[in-house]
Every structure is written in structure tokens, then in C-alpha cells.
C-alpha positions in Angstrom: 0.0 0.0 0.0 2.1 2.9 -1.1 0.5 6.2 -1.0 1.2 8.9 -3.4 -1.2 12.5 -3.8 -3.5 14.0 -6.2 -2.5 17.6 -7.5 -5.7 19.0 -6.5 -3.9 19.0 -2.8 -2.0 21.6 -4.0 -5.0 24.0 -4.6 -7.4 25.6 -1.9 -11.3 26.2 -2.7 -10.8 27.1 -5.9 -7.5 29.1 -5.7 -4.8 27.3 -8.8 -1.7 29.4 -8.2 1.1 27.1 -7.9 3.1 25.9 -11.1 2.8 22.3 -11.6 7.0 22.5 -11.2 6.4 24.4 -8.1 3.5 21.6 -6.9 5.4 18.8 -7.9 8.2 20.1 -5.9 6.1 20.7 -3.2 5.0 17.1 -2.9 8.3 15.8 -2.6 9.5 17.6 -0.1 6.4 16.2 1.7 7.4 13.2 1.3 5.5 11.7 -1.8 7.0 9.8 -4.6 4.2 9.6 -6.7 1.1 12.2 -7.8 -1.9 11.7 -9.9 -2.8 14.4 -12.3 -5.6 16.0 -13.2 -7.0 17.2 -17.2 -10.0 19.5 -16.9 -11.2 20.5 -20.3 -10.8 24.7 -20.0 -8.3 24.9 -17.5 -4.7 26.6 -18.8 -2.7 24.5 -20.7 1.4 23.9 -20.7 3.6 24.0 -23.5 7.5 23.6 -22.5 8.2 27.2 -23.2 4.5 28.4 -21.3 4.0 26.8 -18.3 1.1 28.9 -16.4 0.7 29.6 -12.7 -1.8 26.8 -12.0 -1.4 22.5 -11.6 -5.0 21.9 -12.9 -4.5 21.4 -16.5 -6.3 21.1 -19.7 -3.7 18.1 -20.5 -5.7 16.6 -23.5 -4.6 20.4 -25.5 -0.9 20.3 -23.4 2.3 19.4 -24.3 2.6 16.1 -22.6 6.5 15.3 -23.0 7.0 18.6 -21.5 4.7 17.4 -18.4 6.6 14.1 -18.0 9.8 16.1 -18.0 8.4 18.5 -14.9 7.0 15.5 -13.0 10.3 13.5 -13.4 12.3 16.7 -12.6 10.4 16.8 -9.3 11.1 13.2 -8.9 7.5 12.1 -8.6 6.1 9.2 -11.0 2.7 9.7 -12.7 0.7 6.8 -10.8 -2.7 7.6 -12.3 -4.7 10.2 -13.7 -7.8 11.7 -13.3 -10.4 13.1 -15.8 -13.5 15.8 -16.1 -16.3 16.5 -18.4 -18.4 13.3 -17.9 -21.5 14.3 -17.6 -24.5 11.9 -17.8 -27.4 14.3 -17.1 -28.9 13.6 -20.5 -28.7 11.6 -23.8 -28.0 14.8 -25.8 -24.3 15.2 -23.8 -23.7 11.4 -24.6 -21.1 11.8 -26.9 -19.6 15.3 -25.6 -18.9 12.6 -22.2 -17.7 9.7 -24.0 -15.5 12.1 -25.9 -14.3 13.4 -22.5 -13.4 10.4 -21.0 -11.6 9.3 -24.7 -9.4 12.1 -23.9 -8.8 11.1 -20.6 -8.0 8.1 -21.6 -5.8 9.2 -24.3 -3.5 11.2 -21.7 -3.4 8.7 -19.4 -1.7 6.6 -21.6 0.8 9.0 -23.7 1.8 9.5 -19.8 1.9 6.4 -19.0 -0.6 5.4 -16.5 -3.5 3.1 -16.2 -5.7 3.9 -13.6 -8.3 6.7 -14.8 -10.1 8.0 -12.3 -13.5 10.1 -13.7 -16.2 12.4 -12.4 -19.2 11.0 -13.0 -21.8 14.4 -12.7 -24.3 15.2 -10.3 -27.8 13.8 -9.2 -30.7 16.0 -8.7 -30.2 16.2 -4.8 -27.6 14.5 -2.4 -29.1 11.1 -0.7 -31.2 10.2 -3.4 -31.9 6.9 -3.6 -30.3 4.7 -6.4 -33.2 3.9 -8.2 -34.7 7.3 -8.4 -31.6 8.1 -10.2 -31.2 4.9 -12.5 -30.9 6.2 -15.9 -27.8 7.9 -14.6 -26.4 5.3 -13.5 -26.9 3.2 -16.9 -26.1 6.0 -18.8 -22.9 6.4 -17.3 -22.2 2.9 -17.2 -22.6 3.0 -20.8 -20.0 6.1 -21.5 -17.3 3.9 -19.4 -18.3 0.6 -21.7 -17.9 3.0 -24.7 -14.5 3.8 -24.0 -13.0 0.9 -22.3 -13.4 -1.1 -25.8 -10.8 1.1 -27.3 -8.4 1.4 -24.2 -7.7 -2.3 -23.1 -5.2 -1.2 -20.2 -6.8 1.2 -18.5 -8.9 0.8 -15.4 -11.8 3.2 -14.8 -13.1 4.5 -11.3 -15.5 7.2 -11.6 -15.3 9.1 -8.1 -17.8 8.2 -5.7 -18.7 11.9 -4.6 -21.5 13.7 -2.1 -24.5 15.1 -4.4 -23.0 12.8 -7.1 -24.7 10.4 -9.2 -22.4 7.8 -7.6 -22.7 8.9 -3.8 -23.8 5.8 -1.7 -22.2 1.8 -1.7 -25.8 1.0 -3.1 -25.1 3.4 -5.9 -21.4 2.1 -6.4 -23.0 -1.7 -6.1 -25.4 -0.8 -9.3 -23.3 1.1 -10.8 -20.8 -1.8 -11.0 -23.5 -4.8 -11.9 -25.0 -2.2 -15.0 -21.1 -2.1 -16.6 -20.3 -4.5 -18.9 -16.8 -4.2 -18.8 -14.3 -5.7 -16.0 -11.9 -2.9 -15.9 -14.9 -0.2 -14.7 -15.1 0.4 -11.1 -14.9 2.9 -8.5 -12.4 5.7 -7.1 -13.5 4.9 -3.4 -13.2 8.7 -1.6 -13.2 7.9 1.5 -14.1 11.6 2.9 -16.8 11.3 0.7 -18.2 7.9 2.4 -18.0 9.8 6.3 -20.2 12.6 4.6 -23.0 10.6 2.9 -22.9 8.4 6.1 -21.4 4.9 4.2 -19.3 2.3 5.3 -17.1 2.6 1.6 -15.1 -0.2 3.2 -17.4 -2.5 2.2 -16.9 -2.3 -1.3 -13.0 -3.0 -0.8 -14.2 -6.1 1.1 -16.8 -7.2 -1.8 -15.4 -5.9 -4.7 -11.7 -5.5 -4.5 -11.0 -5.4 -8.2 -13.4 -3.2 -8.7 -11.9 -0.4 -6.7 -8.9 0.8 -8.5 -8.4 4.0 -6.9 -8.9 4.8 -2.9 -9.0 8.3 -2.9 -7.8 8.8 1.3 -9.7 12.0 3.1 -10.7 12.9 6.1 -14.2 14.7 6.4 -15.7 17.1 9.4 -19.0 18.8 9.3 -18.6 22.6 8.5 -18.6 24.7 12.0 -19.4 27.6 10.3 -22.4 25.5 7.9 -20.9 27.0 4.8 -20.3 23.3 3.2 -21.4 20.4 3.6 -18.0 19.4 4.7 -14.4 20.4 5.5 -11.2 17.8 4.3 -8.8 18.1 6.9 -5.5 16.4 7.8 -5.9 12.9 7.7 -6.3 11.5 11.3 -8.0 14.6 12.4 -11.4 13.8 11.1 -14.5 11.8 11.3 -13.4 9.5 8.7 -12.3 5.5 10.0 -9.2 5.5 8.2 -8.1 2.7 10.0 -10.8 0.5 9.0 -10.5 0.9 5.3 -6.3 0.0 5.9 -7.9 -2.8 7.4 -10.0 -4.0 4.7 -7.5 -3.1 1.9 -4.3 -4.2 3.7 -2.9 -7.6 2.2 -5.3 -7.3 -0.8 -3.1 -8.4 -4.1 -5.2 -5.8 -6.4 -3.8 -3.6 -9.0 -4.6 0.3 -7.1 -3.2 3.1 -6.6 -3.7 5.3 -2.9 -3.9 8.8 -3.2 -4.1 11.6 -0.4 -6.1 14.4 -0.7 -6.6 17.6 2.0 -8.6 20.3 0.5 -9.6 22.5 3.4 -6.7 23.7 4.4 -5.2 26.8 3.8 -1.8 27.0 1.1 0.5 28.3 4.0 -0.1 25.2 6.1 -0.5 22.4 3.5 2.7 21.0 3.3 2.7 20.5 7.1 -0.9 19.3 6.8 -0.2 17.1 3.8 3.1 15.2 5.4 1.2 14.9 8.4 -1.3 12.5 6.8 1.0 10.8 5.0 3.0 10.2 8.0 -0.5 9.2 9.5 -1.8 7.0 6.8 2.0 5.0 6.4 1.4 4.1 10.5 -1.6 3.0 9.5 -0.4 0.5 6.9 2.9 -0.6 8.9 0.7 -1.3 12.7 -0.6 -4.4 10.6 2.6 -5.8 9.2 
């Protein structure tokens, strides 16, 4: 179980202002040896001779040999990436999604990575149930069979998210039975999970192929009832990190781990960030 982060740690509600050098660089001096990226159609893109203030990418339009270069520079390996723009809220954006998650894919494997993780749009209201939100389930289901025929290698894990079509383990459990594909499962966030009130570990105990990313926060209600939740240090939260370790420890799956803390402000993130790596590594080795 070797845990690496995802560059969205290195932003704070909504504020992209580091360099991916200067992120990269950040993370390793953390302590991480491996990041997952992010392409979200719109975001800036990087060429080798413009690299703009901000790690959230639009890596399907960027110069990916220069983005290897950077990552490797920073001495970080590219253990997975993860994609935006799926969106199945209606037949009509069908295509505009399964071209999306193409590109994703496409990335993904210039840079040399197989685990895609996806967004997979948002329901009506958080806490629906799964079957008053069915056809977005199938719909969805059917994007991911639509592009896992052309990409063979790659393993798909659409993040199980608050307010998101996939929200709850009976969501991730349909979700999983309506693919038709083997290499389609979930990104397990655990944050997520404490939020919508879900013992995620579950699905690592029943389905272990089928979660190719775990996705490692720690969720808090708001204080101040602005969210719906705070991500905090890892170990600092709500969120039963240690019963997930449990459930995922020995398990000879092909995953990756990565560590996320959101709501934490860019001055104190790298102490934050090594913290809960430093948390999440005792974790794993109290069981060896």
C-alpha cells in the first residue's frame, strides 16, 4: 500500500496558483513519490516554453512530454490520472462525455498510467436513492463501456462523490452490476463515504478489483455550515481511516492510494499534507 497524492492537494477552494514545477516540488519535499494528475477541459494549458501559474491542466490540448519532463524533474512518477467533463445528465451530452473520458484516456496513456479516475456528474439532490436516479447510473455505465473497448489497459473509477450520481455503496453496487466491462469500477473517496454516512469499506471487502483507486480523506462537518464538509488532515477527522487500511491491507489488487486535503489553507498544506501521510503510512505498517 504505497500512497502517493493528487494535485488538487495543492490548490485551496478554488484558488490554482502554484506551477505544476512548483506543486510537484512541493509534494516531494512532503514526502511523496508519486502524484496523480488531473485534465479538466478549460483549465490553462502547458507547452515547454509556457507553463502557467496553476497545476489543474487542460492536459488533452498540453504538451505532454514537457509534463513528464516536470514530474520527473520533481522526482515524482505519474501513478494515475484523473479526468473531467463526464456528464451523464442527458442523452444529448452522450457523446460530448464519451469524448471526454476518450481524452482522458488518451492522456493517461501518452503519460503512461493506467488507472483513470472520472467524475461521474451530479444527481438531482444529495441522498437520493439509487433507483430514483437509475438512468444515470446506466447512462454512465454505458460512456465507461464505450471507452473501455478502445483502451484495453486502463482501469476506470468514476469518483464516488457527495450530491454525485455515484454517492452511496448501493449506488457504487449498481453502478458496477450495470457495466459490462471488467476494468470499470470505483475511485473509493473515502471523505466522501463519512459525509454521505457509508461504510465505503465495504466495497473494498466485496469488490476488491473493482476499486482501483482509494482516494484517502478525512471529512468534518462545517462549523461555520458553509459546506457540507471540511477535508482536513488525515487522522483529524471523522473518517475510519483505519478501518479501510484494514479492509485493503494484504489485498493483491492492482490500485493506486492517493491523499487528498482540501480545506486547508496554502501556507499550512505542506505540514498538513506530510502529516497525513506520515499518519496513513502508520496506519499501513501497525498491521505488518
Amino acid at each position: 500500500m504505497k500512497f502517493s497524492a493528487i494535485i488538487h492537494a495543492m490548490t485551496f477552494e478554488g484558488q490554482d496558483t502554484l506551477s505544476l514545477p512548483e506543486a510537484c516540488a512541493t509534494l516531494r519535499d512532503c514526502g511523496f513519490e508519486g502524484v496523480m494528475l488531473m485534465s479538466i477541459p478549460g483549465r490553462p494549458t502547458l507547452k515547454a516554453d509556457d507553463v502557467p501559474d496553476a497545476c489543474l491542466l487542460d492536459l488533452a490540448n498540453s504538451d505532454l512530454d514537457a509534463v513528464r519532463v516536470i514530474v520527473d524533474d520533481a522526482g515524482l512518477e505519474i501513478v494515475g490520472l484523473y479526468c473531467s467533463g463526464i456528464d451523464p445528465s442527458s442523452a444529448e451530452g452522450f457523446q460530448a462525455s464519451v469524448q471526454s473520458l476518450t481524452d482522458g484516456a488518451r492522456v493517461a496513456r501518452e503519460l503512461g498510467c493506467h488507472h483513470l479516475g472520472h467524475g461521474g456528474g451530479r444527481s438531482p439532490s444529495p441522498g437520493l436513492a439509487t433507483d430514483a436516479k437509475l438512468p444515470l447510473v446506466q447512462r454512465l455505465a454505458q460512456i465507461v463501456d464505450a471507452v473501455a473497448t478502445e483502451f484495453e489497459e486502463m482501469l476506470f473509477a468514476v469518483d464516488a462523490h457527495y450530491h454525485g450520481v455515484i454517492e452511496s455503496v448501493a449506488d457504487c453496487e449498481r453502478y458496477i452490476g450495470e457495466l459490462e466491462t471488467d476494468r470499470g469500477g470505483i475511485l473509493l473517496n473515502t471523505g466522501h463515504m463519512t459525509t454521505c454516512r457509508q461504510d465505503g469499506w465495504t466495497l473494498i471487502e466485496q469488490y476488491p478489483e473493482r476499486v482501483p483507486v482509494i482516494g484517502w480523506k478525512d471529512h468534518v462537518p462545517d462549523p461555520d455550515a458553509r459546506k457540507p464538509f471540511l477535508s482536513i488532515e488525515l487522522g483529524a477527522g471523522d473518517t475510519r481511516l483505519e478501518r479501510y487500511v484494514q479492509a485493503a491491507r494484504g489485498q493483491d489488487v492492482d490500485r493506486v492510494h492517493v491523499i487528498n486535503v482540501e480545506s486547508v489553507g496554502m501556507q499550512e498544506k505542506p505540514e498538513a499534507l506530510r502529516a497525513s501521510l506520515e499518519h496513513m503510512r502508520s496506519l499501513r505498517d501497525a498491521g505488518a
